[in-house]
ZARO-193407 format. One record per residue (C-alpha): residue number from 1; chain; x negated, y negated, z. Coordinates in steps of 0.05 Angstrom, whole numbers, plus 5000, padded with zeros to 4 digits. Example, Ala and Ser with C-alpha at 12.3 -4.5 7.8 and 13.67 -1.06 7.14 Angstrom:
<rs>
 pos unit east north   up
   1    A 4754  5090 5156
   2    A 4727  5021 5143
</rs>
This chain:
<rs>
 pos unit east north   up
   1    A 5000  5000 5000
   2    A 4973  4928 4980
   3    A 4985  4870 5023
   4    A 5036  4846 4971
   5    A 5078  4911 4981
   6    A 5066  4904 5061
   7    A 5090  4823 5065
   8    A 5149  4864 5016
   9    A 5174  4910 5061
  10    A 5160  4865 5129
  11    A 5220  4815 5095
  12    A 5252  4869 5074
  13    A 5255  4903 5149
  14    A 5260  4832 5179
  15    A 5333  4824 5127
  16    A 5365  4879 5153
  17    A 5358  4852 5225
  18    A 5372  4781 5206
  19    A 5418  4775 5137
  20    A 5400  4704 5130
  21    A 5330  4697 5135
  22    A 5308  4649 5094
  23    A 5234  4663 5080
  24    A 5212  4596 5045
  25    A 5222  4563 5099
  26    A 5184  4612 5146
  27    A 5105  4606 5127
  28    A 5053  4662 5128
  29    A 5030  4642 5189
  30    A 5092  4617 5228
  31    A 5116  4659 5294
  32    A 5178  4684 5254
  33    A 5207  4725 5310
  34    A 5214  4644 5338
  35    A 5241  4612 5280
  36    A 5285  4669 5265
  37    A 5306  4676 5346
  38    A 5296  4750 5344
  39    A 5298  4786 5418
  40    A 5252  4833 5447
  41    A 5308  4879 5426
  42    A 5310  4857 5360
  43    A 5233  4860 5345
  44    A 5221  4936 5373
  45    A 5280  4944 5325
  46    A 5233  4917 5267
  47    A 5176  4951 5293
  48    A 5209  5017 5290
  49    A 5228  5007 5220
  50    A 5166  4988 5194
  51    A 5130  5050 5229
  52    A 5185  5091 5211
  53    A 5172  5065 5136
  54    A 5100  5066 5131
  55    A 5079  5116 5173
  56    A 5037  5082 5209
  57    A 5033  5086 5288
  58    A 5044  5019 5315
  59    A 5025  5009 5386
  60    A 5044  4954 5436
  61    A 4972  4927 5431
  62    A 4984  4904 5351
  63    A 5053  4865 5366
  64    A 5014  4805 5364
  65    A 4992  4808 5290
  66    A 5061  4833 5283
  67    A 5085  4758 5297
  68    A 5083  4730 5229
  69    A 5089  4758 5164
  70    A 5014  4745 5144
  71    A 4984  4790 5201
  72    A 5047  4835 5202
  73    A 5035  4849 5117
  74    A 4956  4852 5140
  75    A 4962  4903 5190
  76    A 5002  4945 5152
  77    A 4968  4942 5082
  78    A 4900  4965 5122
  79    A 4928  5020 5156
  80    A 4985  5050 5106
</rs>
């Protein structure tokens, strides 16, 4: 998976949890799970998905490159 297939599937995930996101106004390094008001809930939600999806283990210790869509599509385009 290339990092363009990673940011991809991260907006993809982060849609089904939030209908409405609108990514242009969101930028690659913005805390999105902020501007989008996601809950702790709502973010192991995302973080299951994307696991689920790459198959990729994703610990506690990388949720904070998970907090914006540059070092969430990072993270998962060197690991998948």
């Amino acid at each position: 998976m290339n990092h363009d297939q990673a940011l991809a599937l991260v907006q993809e995930a982060i849609t089904e949890i939030v209908p409405d996101a609108d990514f242009t106004e969101i930028g690659p390094d913005t805390d999105y799970r902020q501007a989008l008001e996601l809950d702790s809930l709502d973010f192991l939600n995302l973080v299951e998905r994307l696991s689920e999806r790459t198959g990729c283990r994703l610990d506690e210790d990388d949720y904070p490159r998970l907090g914006t869509l540059e070092g969430a599509a990072t993270l998962l385009a060197e690991r998948a």
